[in-house]
C-alpha positions as CSV (number, residue, x, y, z in Angstrom):
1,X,6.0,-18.2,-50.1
2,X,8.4,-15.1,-50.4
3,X,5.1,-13.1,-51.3
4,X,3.4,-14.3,-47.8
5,X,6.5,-12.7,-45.9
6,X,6.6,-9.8,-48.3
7,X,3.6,-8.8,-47.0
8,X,2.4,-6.8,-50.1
9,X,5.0,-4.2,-49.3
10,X,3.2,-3.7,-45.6
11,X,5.8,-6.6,-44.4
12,X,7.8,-4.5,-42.2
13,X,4.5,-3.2,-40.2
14,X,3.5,-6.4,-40.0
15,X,6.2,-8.2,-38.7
16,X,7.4,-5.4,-36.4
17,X,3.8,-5.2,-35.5
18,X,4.4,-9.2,-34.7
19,X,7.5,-9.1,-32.8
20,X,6.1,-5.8,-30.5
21,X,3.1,-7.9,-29.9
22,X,5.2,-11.1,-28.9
23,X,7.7,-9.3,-26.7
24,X,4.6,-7.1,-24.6
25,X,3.0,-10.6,-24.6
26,X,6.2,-12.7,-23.1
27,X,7.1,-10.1,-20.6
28,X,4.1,-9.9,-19.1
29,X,4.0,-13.3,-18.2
30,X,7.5,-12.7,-16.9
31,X,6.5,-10.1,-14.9
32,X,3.3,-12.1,-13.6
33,X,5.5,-14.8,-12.5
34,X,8.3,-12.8,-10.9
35,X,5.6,-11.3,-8.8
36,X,3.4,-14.1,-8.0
37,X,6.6,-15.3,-6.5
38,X,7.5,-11.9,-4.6
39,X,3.9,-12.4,-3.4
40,X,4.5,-16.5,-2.1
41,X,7.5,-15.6,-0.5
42,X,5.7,-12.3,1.3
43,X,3.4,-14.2,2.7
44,X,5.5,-17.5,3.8
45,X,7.7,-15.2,5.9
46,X,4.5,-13.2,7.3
47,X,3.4,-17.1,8.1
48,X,6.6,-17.5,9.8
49,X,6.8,-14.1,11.9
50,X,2.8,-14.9,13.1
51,X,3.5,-18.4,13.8
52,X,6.7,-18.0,15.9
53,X,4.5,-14.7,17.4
54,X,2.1,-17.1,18.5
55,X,4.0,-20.2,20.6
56,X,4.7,-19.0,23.9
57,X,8.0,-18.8,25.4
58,X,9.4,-20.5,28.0
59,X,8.2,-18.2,30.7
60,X,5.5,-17.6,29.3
61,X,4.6,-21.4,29.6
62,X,5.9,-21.7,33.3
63,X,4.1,-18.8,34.8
C-alpha cells in the first residue's frame, strides 16, 4: 500500500497534481453557485421594480 502512495518516486507530482485538480474543481462550483445566486436575486428585484412599474397609482386609476 505504501508503494501505491509512493508513487514510484513521481508521488509528489502526483498528488499535488490531485489536490490542484480538486481545489480548481471545488471552486468552480463555488463560484457557479455564488453567481447563479447574484443572477436569481438580479432578476427577482428587476421582477419587483417592473411589476410595481406596472400597477397604476392612485391617480392614475381615478383619472
Amino acid at each position: 500500500m505504501a508503494e501505491f502512495f509512493a508513487m514510484g518516486g513521481y508521488a509528489g507530482y502526483v498528488w499535488s497534481a490531485f489536490g490542484v485538480t480538486l481545489i480548481v474543481l471545488a471552486g468552480n462550483g463555488w463560484f457557479a453557485r455564488r453567481r447563479h445566486a447574484q443572477i436569481i436575486a438580479s432578476l427577482r428585484r428587476n421582477a419587483q421594480v417592473e411589476s410595481t412599474e406596472a400597477q397604476p397609482g392612485f391617480k392614475e386609476v381615478m383619472t
